[in-house]
C-alpha positions in Angstrom: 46.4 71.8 -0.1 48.5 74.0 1.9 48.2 77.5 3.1 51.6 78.2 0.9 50.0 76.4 -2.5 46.7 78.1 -1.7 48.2 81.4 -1.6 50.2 81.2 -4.8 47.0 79.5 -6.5 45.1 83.0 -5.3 47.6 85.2 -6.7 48.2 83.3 -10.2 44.3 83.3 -10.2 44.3 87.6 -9.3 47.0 88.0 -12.0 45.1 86.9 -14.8 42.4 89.0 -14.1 38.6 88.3 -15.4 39.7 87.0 -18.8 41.0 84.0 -17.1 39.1 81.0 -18.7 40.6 78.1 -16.4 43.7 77.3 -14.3 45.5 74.0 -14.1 46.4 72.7 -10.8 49.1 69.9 -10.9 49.6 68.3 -7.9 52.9 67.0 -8.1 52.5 63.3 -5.6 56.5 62.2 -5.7 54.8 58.5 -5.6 56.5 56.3 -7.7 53.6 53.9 -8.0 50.8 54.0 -10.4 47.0 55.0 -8.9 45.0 52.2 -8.2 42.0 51.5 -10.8 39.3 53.8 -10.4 36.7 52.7 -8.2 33.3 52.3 -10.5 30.4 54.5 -9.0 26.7 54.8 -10.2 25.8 57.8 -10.2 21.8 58.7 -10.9 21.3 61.9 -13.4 20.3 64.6 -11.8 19.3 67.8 -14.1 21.0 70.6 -13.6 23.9 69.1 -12.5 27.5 67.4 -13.5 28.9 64.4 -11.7 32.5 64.5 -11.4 33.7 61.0 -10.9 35.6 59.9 -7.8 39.5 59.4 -8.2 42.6 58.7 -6.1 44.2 61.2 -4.6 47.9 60.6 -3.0 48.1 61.3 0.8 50.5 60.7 3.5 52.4 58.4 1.0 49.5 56.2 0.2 46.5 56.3 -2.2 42.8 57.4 -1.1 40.0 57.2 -2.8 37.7 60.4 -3.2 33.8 60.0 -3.7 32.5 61.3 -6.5 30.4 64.4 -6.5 28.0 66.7 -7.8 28.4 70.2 -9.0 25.9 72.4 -10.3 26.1 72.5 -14.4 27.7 75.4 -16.3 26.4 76.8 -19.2 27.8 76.7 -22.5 30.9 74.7 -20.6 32.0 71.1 -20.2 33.2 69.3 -17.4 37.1 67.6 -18.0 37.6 65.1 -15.6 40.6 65.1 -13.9 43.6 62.6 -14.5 46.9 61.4 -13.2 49.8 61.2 -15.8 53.4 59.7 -15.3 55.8 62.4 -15.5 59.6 62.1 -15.0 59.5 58.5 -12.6 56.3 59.7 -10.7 52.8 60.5 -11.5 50.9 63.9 -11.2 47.3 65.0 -10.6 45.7 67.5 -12.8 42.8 68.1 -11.7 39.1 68.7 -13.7 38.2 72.0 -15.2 35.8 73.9 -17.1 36.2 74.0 -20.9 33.9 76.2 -23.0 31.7 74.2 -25.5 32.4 74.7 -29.1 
């Protein structure tokens, strides 16, 4: 991400103050081409923890894959995995979030 996007992603963040829940991030990717199909990964539970699957992520005008990770579990939240979606003749990234658990 660039120090520009960073920047603005700080300052949208600042705005909303401590009421904020979650922000989206779209990562616009101007590729034309579909992602690849996931890479399957197998992961082993681990308490306390959330795995957030790998995905591809569009770089220098090609696909990458990402590993997978872990991050430490939330409470009373659940982990959205992120997801690519066409959008107007390209696709876009949104990545995963925190939703609160109903």
């Amino acid at each position: 991400m660039s120090i520009w996007k960073s920047g603005v992603l700080a300052l949208i963040l600042l705005a909303t103050g401590p009421t904020a829940h979650a922000a989206v991030v779209v990562i616009h990717s101007r590729s034309r081409e579909a992602p690849p199909p996931v890479v399957e990964e197998h992961p082993v539970a681990r308490r306390g923890y959330v795995w957030v699957g790998g995905h591809h992520a569009y770089r220098h005008q090609h696909y990458v894959w990402t590993r997978g990770h872990y991050v430490r579990e939330r409470r009373n939240y659940e982990y959205v995995p992120g997801h690519w979606e066409p959008h107007e003749g390209h696709y876009d990234w949104y990545g995963g979030e925190w939703h609160p658990r109903r």
